[in-house]
C-alpha positions in Angstrom: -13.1 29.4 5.9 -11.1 29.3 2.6 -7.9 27.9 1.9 -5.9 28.2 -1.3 -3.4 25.7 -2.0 -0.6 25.8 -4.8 0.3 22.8 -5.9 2.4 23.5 -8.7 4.1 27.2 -9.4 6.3 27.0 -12.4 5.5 28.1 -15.7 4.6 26.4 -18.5 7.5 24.3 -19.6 8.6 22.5 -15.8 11.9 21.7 -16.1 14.2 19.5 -13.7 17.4 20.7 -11.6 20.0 19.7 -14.2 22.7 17.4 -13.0 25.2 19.8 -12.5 22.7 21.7 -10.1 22.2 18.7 -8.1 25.9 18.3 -7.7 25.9 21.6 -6.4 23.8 21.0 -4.2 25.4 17.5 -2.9 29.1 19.3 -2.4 27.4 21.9 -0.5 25.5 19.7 1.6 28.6 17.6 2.3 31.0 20.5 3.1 28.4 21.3 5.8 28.6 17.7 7.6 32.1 17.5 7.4 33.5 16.3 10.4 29.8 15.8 12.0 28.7 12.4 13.2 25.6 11.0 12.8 24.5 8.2 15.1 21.3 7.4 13.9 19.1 8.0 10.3 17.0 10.6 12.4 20.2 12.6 13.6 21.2 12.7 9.6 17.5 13.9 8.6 17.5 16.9 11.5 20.5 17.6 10.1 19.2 17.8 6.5 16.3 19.5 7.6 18.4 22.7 9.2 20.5 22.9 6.0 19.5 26.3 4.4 16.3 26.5 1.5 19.3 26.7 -1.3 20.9 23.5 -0.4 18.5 21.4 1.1 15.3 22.8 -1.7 14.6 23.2 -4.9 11.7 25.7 -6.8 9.9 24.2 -9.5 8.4 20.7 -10.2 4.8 21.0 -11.7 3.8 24.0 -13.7 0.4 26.1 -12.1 -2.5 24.6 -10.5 -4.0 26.3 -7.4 -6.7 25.0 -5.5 -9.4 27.5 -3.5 -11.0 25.2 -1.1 -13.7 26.1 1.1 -16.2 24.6 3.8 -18.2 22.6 1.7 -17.3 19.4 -0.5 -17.0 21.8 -3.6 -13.1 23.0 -4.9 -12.3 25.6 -7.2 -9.2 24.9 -9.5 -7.6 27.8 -11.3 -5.4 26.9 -14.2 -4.9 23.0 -15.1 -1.4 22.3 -15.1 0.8 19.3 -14.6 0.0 20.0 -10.8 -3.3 18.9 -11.3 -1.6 15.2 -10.6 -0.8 15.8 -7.1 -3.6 17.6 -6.3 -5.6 15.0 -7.8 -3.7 11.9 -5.7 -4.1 14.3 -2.5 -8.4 14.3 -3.3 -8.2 10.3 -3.9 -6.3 10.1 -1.3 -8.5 12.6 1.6 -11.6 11.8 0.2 -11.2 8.5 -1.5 -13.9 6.5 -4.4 -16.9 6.6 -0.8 -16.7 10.2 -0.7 -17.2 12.1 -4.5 -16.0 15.8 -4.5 -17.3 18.3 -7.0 -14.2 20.3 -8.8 -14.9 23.5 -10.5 -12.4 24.6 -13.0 -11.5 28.1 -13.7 -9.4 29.5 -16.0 
């Protein structure tokens, strides 16, 4: 079985939400509770989590890096960008120092 992962999709130059986007995105979110009650953090967070993709979400972050992984402890990685962080914490992290993976890279 194979599995592709993306973990980063933006281009070249990743770029933040500017402030005014997250702003946006704040007023929107708060014009949606108003007048709901929240009695507990987890009542808040389901509410958060039901809030539409364009509120509640953002695109970007960490320009490409896409993982192919397959049955065995080798990965391919196509492209090299500033994803390669995560997906780099996620191998420490699953596999850990005990456990060495090999990584192909593909361009």
């Amino acid at each position: 079985m194979k599995k592709i992962i993306f973990w980063g999709t933006r281009g070249s130059l990743p770029v933040s939400l500017s402030s005014r986007d997250v702003r946006e995105k704040i007023i929107a979110a708060l014009t949606m509770a108003n007048g709901k009650k929240f009695k507990t953090p987890a009542a808040l967070a389901e509410f958060v989590d039901a809030l539409p993709f364009s509120t509640n979400g953002t695109f970007g972050g960490n320009s490409s890096c896409v993982e192919i992984v397959s049955d065995n402890e080798e990965h391919v990685i196509c492209d090299m960008g500033s994803g390669a962080r995560p997906l780099g914490n996620a191998k420490i992290s699953q596999f850990g120092v005990a456990r060495p993976q090999t990584l192909h890279r593909r361009p």
